[in-house]
NULUM-391838 format. One line per 5 residues: number of its first residue (from 1); their letters; for each residue x, y negated, z of N, C-alpha, C, O. Coordinates in steps of 0.001 Angstrom, whole numbers, always signed. Each point is the difference from the previous one (the first is absolute). Example, Ala and Ser with C-alpha at 12.3 -4.5 7.8 and 13.67 -1.06 7.14 Angstrom:
REM residues 2
1	AS	+13190 +5690 +7800 -890 -1190 +0 +900 -1200 +0 +1036 +19 +665 ~ -1386 -1069 -1385 +820 -1190 +60 -770 -1090 +730 +509 -1108 +169 .
END
This chain:
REM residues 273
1	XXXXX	-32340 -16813 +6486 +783 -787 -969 +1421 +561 -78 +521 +581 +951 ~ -17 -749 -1935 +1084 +1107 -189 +1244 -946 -59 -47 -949 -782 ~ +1341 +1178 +1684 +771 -848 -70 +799 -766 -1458 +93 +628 -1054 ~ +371 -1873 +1192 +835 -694 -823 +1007 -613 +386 +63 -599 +1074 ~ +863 +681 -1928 +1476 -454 +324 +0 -1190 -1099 -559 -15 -1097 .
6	XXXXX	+1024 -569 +1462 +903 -1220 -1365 +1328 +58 +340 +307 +348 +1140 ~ +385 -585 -1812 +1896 +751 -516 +132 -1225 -547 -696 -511 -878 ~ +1904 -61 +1614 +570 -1474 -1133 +1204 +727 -844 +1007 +459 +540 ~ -1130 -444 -1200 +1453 +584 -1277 +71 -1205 -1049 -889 -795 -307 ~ +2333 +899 -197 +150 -703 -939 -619 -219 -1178 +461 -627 -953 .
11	XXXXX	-1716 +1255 +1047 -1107 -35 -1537 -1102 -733 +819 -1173 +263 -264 ~ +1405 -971 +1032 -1142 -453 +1037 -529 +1219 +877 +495 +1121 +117 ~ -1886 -1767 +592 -270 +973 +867 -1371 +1330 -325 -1086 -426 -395 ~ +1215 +1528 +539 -810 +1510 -506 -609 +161 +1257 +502 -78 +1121 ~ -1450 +273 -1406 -1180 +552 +998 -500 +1244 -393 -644 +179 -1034 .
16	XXXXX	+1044 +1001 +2151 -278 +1347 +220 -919 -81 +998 -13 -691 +1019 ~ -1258 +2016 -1728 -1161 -240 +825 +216 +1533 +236 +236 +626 -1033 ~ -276 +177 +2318 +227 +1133 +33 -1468 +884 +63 -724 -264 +960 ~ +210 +1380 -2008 -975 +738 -613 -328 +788 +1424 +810 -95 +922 ~ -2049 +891 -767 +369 +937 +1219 +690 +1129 +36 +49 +814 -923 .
21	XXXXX	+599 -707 +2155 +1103 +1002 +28 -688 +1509 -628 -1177 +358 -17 ~ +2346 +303 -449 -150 +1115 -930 +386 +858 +1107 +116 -717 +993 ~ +176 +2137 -672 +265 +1199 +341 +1323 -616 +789 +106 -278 +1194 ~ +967 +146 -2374 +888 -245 +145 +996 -1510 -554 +1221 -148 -38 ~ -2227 -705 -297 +800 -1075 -466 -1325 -1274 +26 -1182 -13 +344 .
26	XXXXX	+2133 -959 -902 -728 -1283 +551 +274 -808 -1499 +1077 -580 -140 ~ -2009 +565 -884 +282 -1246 -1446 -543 -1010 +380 -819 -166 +904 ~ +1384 -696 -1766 +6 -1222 +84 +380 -1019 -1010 +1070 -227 -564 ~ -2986 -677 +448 -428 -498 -1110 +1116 -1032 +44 +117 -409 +1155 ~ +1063 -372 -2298 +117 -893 -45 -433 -1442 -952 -146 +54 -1221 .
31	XXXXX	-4 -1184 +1948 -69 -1368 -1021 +506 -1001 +191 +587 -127 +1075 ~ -596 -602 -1694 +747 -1775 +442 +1180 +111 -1323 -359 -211 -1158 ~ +1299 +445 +1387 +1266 +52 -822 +429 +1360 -629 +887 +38 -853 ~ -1692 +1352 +1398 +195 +1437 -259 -1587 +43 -615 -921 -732 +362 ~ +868 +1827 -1421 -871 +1160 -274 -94 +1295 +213 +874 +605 -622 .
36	XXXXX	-1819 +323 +1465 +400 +1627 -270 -83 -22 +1931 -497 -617 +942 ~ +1349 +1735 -1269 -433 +511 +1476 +1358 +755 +963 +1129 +88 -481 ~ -1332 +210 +1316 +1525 +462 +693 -306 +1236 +1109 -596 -301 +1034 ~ +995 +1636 -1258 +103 +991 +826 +289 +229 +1227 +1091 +565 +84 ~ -1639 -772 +1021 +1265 +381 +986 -418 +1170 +1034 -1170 +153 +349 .
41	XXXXX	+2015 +492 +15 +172 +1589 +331 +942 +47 +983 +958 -772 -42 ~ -1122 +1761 +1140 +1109 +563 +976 +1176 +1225 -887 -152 +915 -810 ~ +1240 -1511 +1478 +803 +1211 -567 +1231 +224 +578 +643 -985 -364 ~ -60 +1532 +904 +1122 +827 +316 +1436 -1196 +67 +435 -317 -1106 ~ +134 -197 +2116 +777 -552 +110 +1324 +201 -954 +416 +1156 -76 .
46	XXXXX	+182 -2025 -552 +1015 -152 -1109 +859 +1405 +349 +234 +838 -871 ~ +152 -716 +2104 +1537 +622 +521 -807 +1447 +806 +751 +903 +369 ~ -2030 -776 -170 -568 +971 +1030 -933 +576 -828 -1031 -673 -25 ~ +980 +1908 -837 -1343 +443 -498 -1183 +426 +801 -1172 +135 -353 ~ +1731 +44 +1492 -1193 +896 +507 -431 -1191 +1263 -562 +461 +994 .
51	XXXXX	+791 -1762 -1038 -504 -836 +725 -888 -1210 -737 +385 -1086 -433 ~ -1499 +1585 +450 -1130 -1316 -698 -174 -809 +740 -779 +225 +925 ~ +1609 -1837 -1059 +181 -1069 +1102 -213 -1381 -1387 -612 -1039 +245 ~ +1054 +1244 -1212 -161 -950 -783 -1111 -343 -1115 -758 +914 -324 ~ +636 -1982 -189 -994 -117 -924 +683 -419 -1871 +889 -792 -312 .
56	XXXXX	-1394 +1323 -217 +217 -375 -1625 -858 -549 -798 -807 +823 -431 ~ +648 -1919 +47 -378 -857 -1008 +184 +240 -1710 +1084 -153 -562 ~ -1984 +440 +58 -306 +31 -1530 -288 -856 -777 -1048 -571 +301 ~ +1576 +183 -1281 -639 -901 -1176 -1222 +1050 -396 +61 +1226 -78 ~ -1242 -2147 -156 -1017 +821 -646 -946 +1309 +818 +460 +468 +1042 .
61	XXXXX	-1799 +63 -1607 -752 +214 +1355 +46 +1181 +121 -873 +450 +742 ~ +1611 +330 -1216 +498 +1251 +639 +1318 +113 +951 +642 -1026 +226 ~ -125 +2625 +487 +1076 +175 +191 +1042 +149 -1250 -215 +851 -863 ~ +1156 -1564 +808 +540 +177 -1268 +941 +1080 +162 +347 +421 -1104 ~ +240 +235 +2145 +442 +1275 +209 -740 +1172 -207 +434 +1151 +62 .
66	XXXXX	-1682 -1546 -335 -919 +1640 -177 -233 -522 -1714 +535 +574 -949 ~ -1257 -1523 +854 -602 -447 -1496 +625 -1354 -313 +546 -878 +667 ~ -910 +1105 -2219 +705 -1085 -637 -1134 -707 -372 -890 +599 -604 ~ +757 -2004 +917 -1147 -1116 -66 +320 -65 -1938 +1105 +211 -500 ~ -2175 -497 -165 +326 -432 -1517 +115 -1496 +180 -352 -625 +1000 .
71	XXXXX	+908 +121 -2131 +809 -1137 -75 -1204 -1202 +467 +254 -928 +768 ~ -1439 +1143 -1333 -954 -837 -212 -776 -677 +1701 -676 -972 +339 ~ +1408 +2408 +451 -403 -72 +1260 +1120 -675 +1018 -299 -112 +1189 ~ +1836 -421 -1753 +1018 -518 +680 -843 -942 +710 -1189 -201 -245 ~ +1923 -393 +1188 +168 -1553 +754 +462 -648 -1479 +215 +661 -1016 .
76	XXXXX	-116 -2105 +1148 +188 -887 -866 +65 -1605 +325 -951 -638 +452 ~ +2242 +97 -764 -432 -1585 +409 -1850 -130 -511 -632 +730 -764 ~ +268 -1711 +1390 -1564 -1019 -1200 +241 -155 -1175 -688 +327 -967 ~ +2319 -1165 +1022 -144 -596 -1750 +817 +1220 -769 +342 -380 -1121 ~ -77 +1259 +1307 +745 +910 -742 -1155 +1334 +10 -947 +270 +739 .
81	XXXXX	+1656 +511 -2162 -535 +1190 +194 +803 +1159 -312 -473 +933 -648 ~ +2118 -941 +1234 +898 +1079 +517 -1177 +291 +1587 -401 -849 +796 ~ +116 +2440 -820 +157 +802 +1133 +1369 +320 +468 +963 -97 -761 ~ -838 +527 +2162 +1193 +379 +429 -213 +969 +1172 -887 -177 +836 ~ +1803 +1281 -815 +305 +1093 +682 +865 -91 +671 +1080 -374 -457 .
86	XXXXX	-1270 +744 +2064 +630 +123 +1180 -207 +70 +941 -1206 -166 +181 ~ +1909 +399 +970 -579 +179 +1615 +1394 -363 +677 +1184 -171 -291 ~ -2289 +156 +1660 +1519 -517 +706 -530 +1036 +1425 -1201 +268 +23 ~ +1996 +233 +1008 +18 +257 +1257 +359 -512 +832 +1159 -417 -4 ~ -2225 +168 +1378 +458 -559 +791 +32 +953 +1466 -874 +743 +446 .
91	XXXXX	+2189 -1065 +85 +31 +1057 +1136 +709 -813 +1378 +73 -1203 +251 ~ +336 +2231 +395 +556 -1044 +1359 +1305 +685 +678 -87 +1195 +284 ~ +993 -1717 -78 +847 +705 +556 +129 -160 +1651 -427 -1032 +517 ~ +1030 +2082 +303 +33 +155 +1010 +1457 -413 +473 +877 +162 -849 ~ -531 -615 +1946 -457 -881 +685 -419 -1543 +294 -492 -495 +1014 .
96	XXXXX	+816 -20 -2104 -351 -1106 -124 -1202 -209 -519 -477 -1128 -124 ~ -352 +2639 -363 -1636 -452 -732 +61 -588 -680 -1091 +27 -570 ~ +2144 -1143 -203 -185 -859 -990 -807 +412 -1439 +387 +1112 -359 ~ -1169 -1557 -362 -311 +169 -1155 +737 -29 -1385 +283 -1059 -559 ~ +11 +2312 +38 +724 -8 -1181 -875 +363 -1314 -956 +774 -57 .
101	XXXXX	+1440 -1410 -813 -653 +722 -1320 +1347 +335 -1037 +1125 -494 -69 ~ -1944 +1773 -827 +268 +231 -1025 -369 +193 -1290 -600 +1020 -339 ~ +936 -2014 -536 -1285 -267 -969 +503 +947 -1329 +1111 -97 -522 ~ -1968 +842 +185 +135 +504 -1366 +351 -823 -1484 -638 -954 -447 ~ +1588 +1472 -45 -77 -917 -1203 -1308 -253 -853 -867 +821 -299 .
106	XXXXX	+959 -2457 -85 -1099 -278 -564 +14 -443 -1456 +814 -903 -195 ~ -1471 +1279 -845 +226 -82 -1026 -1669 -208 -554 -1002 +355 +620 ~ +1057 -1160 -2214 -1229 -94 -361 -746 +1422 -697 +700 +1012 -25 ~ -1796 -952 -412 -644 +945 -385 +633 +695 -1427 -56 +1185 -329 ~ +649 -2274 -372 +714 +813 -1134 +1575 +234 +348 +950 +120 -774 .
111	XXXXX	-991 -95 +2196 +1835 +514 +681 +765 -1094 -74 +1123 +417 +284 ~ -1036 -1787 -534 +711 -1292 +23 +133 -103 +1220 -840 +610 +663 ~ +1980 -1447 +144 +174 -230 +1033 -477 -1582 +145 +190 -900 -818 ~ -862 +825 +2097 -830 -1335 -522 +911 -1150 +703 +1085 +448 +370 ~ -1248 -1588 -151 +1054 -1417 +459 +237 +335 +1201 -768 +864 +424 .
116	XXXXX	+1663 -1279 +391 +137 -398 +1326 -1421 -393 +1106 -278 +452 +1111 ~ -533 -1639 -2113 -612 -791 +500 -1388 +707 +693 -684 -139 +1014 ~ +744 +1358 -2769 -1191 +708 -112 +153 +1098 +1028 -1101 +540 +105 ~ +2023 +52 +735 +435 +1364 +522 +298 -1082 +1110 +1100 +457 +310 ~ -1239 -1461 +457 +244 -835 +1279 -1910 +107 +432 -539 +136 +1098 .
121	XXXXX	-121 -279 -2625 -1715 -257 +739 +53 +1187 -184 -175 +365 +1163 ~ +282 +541 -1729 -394 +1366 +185 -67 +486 +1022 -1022 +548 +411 ~ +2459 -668 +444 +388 +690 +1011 -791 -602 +1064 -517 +669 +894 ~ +398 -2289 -1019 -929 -748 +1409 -1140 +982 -241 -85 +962 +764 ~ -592 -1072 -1518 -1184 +732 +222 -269 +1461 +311 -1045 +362 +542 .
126	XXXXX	+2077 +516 -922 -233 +1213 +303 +773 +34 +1689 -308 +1049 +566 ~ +1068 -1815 +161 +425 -24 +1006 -1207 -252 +1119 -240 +795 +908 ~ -452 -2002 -1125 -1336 -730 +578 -928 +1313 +244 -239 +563 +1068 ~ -295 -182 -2620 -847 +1260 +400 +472 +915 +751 -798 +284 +893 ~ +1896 +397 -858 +781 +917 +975 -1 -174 +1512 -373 +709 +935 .
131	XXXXX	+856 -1753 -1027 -308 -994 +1528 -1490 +391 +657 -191 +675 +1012 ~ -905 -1356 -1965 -760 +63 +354 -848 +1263 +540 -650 +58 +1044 ~ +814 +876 -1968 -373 +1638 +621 +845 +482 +884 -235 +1116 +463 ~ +1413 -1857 -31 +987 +435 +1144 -757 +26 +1083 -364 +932 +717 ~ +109 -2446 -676 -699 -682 +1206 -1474 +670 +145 -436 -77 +1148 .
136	XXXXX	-335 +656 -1996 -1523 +784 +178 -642 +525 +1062 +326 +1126 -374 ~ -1047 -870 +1528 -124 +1120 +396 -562 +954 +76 -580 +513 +957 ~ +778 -27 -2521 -361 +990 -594 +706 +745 -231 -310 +1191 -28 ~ +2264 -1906 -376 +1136 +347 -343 +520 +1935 +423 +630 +854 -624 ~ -1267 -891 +1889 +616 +1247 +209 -888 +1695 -559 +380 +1160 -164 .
141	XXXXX	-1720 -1919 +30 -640 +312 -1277 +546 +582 -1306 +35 +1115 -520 ~ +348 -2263 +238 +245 +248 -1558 +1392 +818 -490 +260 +381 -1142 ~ +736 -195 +2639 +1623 +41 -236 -1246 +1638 +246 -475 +287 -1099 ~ +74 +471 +1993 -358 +1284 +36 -736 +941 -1097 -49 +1226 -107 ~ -565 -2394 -750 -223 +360 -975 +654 +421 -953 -66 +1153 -425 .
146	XXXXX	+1147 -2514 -255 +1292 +183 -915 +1118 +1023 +447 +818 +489 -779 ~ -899 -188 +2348 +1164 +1353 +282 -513 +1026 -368 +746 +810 -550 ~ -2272 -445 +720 -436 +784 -546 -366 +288 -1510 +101 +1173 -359 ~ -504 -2090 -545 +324 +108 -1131 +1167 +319 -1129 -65 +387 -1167 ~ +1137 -720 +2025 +1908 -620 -765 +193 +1565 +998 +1067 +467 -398 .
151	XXXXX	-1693 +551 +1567 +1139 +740 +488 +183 +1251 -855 +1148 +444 -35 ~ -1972 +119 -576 +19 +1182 -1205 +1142 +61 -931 +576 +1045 -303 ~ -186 -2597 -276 +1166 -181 -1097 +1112 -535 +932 +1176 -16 -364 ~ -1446 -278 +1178 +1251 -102 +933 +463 +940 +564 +1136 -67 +469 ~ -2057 +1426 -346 +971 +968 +552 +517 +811 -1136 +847 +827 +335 .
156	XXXXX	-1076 -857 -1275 +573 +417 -1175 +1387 -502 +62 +1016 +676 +161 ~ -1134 -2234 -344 +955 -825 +13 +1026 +652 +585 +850 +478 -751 ~ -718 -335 +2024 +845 -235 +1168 +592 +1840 +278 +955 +222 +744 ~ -1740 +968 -1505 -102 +983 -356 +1576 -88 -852 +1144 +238 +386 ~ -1607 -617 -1484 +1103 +122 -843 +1238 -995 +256 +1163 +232 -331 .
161	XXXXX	-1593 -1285 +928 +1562 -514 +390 +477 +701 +889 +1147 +351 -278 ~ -1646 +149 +1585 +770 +1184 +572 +1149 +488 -538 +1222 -132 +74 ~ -2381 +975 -857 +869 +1263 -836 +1139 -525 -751 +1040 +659 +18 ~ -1107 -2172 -930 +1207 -229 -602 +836 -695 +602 +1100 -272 -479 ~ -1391 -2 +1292 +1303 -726 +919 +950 +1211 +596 +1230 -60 +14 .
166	XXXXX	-2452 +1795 +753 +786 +610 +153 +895 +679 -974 +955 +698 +339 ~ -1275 -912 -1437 +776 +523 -1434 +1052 -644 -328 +905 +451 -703 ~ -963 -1698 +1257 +1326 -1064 -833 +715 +275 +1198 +1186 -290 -158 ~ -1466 +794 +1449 +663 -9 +1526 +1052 +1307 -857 +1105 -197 -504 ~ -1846 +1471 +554 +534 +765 -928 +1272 +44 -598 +1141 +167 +431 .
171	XXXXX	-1938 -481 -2208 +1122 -861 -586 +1466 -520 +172 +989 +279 -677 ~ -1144 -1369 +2097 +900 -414 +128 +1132 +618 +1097 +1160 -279 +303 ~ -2045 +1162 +67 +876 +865 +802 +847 +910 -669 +1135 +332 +342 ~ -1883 +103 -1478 +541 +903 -1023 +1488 -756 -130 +1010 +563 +422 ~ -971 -1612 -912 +847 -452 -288 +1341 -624 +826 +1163 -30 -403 .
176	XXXXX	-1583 -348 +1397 +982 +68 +798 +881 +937 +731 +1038 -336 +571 ~ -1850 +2353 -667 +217 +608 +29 +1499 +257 -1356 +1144 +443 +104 ~ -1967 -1000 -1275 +821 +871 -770 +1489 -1481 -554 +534 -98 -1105 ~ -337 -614 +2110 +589 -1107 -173 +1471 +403 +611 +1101 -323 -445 ~ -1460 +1266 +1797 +1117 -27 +944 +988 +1312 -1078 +870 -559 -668 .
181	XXXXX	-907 +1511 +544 +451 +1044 -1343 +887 -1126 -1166 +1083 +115 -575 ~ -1984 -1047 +578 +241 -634 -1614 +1384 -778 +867 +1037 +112 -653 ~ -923 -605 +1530 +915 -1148 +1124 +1064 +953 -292 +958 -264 -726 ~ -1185 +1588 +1419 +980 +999 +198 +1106 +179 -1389 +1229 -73 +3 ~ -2178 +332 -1159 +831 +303 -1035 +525 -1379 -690 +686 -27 -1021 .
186	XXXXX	-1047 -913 +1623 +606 -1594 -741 +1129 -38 +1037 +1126 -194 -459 ~ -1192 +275 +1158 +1194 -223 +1013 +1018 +1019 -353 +1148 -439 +68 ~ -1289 +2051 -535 +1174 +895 -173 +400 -409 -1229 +1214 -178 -95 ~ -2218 -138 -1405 +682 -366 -556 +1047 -1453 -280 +834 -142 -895 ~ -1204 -804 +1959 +478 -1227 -480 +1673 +521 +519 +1062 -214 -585 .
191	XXXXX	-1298 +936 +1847 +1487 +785 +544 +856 +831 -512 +1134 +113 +465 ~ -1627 +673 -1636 +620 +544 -1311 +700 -1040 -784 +1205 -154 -198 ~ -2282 -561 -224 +916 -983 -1160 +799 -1424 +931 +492 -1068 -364 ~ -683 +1711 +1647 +1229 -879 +457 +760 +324 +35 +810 -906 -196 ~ -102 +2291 +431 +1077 +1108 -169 -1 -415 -1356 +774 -819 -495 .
196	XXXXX	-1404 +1241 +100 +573 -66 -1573 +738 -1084 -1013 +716 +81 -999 ~ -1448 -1442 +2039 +912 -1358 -747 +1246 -49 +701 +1039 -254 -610 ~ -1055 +474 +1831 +1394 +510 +777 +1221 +552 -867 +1225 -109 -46 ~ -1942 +561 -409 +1371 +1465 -804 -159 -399 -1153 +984 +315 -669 ~ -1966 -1026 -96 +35 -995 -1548 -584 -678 +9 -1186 +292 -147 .
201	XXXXX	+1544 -1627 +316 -903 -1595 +336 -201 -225 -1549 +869 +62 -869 ~ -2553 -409 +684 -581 +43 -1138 -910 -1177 +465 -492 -240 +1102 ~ +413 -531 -2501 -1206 -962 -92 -1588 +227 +374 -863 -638 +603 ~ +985 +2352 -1539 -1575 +12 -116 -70 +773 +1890 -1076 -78 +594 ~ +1980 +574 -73 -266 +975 +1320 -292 -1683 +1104 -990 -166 +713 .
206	XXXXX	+1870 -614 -840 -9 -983 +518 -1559 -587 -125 -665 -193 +1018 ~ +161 -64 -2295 -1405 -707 +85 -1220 +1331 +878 -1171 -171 +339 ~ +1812 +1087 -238 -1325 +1033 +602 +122 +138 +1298 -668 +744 +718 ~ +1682 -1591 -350 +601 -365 +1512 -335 -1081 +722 -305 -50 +1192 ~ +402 -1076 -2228 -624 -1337 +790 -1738 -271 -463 -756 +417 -878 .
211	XXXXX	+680 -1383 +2063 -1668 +98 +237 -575 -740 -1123 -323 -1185 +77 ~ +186 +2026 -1289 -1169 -1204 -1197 -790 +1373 -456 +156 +1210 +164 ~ -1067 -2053 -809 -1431 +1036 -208 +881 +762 -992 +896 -135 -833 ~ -2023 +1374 +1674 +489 +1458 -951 +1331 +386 +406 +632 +458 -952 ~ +0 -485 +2016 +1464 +720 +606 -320 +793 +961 -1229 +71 +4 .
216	XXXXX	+1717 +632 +898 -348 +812 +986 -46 -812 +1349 -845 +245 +861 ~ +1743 -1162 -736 +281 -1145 +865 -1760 -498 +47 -661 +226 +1013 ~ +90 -869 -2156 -1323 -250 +273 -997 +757 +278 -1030 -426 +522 ~ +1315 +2145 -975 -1018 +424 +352 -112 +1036 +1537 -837 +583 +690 ~ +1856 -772 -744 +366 -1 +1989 -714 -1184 +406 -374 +111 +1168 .
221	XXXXX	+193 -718 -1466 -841 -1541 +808 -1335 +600 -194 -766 +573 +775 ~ +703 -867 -2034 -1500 +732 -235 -908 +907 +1083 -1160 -89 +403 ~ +2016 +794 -197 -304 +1484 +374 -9 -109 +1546 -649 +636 +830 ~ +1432 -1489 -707 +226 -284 +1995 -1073 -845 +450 -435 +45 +1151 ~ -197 -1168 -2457 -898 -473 +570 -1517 +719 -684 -922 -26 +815 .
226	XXXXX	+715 +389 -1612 -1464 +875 -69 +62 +1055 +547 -697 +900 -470 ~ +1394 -663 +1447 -974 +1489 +1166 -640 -1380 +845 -1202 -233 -128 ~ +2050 -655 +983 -588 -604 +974 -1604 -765 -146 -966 -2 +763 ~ +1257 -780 -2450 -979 -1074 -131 -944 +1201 -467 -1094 -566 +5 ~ +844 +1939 -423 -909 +569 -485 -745 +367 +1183 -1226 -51 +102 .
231	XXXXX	+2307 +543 +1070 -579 +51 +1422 -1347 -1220 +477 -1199 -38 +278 ~ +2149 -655 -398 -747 -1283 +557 -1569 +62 -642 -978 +279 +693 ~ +913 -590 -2154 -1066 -88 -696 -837 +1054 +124 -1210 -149 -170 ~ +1839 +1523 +530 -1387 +773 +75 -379 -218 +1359 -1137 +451 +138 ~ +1698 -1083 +1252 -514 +582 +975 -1209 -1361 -236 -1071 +261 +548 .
236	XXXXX	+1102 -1451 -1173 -593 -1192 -185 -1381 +1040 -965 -1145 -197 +406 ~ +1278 +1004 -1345 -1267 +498 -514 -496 +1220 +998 -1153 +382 -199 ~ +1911 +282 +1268 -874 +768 +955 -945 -1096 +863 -1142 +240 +390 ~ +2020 -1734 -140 -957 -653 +1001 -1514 -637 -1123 -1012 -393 +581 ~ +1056 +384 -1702 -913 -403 -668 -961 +1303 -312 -1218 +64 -172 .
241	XXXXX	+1859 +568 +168 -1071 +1838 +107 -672 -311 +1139 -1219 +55 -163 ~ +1616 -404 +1412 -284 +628 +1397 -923 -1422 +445 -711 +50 +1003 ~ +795 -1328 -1854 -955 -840 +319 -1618 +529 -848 -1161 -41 +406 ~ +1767 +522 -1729 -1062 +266 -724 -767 +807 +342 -1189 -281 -145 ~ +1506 +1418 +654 -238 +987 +1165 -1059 -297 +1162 -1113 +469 +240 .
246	XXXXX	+1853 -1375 +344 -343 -600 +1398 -1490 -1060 -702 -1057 +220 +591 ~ +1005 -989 -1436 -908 -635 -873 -1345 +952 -219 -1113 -336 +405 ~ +1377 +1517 -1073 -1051 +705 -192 -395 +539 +1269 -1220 +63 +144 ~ +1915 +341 +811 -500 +715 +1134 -955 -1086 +963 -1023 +301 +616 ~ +1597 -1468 -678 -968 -1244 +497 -1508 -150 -1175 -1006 -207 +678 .
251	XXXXX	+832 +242 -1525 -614 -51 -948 -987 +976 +155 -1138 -401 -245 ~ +1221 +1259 +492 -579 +1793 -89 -767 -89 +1454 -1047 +581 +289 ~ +1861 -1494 +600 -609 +119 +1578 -1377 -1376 -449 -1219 +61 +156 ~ +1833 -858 -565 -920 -1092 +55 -1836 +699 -783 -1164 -256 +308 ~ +1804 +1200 -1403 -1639 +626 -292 -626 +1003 +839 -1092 +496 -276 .
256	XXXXX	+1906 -136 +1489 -937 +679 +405 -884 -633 +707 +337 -1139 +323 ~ -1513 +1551 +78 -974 -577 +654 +455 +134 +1332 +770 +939 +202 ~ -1183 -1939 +1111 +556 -268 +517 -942 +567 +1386 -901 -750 +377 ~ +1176 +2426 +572 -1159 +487 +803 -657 -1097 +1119 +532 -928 +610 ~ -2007 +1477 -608 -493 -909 +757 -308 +702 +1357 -298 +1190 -101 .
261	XXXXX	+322 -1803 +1537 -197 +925 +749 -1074 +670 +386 -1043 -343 -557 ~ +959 +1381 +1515 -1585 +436 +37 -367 -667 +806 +919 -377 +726 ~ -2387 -189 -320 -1059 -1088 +799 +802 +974 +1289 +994 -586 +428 ~ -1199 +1646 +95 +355 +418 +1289 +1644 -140 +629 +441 -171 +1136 ~ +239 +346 -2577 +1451 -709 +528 +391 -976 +567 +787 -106 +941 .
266	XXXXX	-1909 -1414 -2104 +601 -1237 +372 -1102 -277 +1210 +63 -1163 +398 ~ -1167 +2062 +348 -396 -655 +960 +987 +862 +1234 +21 -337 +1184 ~ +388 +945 -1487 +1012 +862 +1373 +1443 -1290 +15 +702 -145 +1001 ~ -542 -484 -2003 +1177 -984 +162 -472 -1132 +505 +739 -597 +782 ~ -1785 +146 -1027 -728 -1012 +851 +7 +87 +1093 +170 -966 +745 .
271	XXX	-357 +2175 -353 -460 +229 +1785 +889 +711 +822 -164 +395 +1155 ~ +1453 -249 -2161 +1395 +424 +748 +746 -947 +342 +29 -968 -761 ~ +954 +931 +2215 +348 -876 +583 +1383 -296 -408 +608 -939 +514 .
END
């Protein structure tokens, strides 16, 4: 007999009957106050790509990250017939383990954003099912499956953010490089036309003296502070290279197969003292 949940939400209470588990995911028939069905799948923690610890919830009986369900196939209150699109993730943080979610925006099938009331039962129910394949013990099942399915476009992923984070690291080095030169010549000239109002005090030498946009006075500021903050910001996109980095290299280990020992090894460890 295949489990059921009942969900009290503000549309009354939905009863999810969960289908048998798939490869990698777990649908789930709903009725009572809902129509349609709800996805749920292992996937990659909000903040950690290369750690499959959490679960994601779908409106409707596909993954809606791989395929798009047609309208006819949404969830749906009973008395209505708006479908609606969305998911939510649920994951856990360390050290407190507490349970967090993050719910995808939810909108109806022709892109309307639906009530409060309607996106409060939505969310009970796609939370409940989530829950419920949390708790499975099958769960660790299904997360080995979805790492293995999601790790191909994830190393793509994490491929190219590398590379552009090390590009904007770059970038901004470029620029802070070519900031300190620019400091140099704002500072000799603001020291020229200070000599120079010296020996003929002028209105217009005067405004290229005091600090308002577009004087040399401001762009000495300018210039003193974009070497530092450009510093700053790229060494912040080397540490996002070097996680992305560190992401795929965890990722890449997790597919390899994992050696098994030979029968004569693990009986020599048995019988070693």
């Amino acid at each position: 007999m295949n489990p059921s949940l009942t969900v009290e939400t503000p549309a009354s209470a939905v009863h999810a009957t969960a289908r048998p588990r798939e490869a990698d995911s777990v649908v789930f028939q709903l009725g009572g106050a809902m129509r349609g069905s709800v996805h749920v799948t292992g996937t990659h923690h909000v903040r950690h790509w290369d750690q499959f610890t959490a679960v994601r919830a779908c409106l409707g009986p596909v993954n809606a990250f791989q395929t798009t369900a047609p309208a006819e196939a949404l969830p749906r209150l009973t008395r209505s017939r708006t479908g609606y699109r969305g998911s939510l993730t649920l994951y856990r943080d360390t050290p407190a383990d507490r349970p967090q979610i993050s719910v995808y925006p939810m909108e109806s099938a022709t892109g309307h954003e639906p009530s409060p009331r309607t996106v409060a039962t939505l969310t009970a129910v796609l939370r409940a099912c989530a829950e419920h394949v949390e708790q499975r013990t099958d769960f660790p099942q299904i997360l080995t499956a979805s790492r293995e399915r999601d790790t191909p476009a994830l190393l793509r992923f994490l491929t190219w953010s590398a590379d552009y984070h090390h590009g904007a690291a770059a970038r901004l080095e470029d620029k802070a490089r070519a900031s300190r030169p620019a400091l140099r010549a704002a500072v000799t000239a603001w020291w020229t036309v200070a000599r120079w109002f010296t020996a003929h005090p002028s209105p217009v030498l005067l405004l290229m003296l005091a600090n308002l946009d577009g004087s040399l006075a401001r762009e000495i500021d300018v210039q003193a502070w974009l070497g530092p903050y450009c510093l700053t910001e790229a060494a912040g996109e080397h540490e996002r290279a070097r996680n992305a980095e560190a992401e795929t290299a965890s990722l890449l280990a997790q597919q390899r197969p994992r050696r098994t020992a030979h029968p004569c090894q693990t009986a020599l460890a048995q019988v070693t003292p």
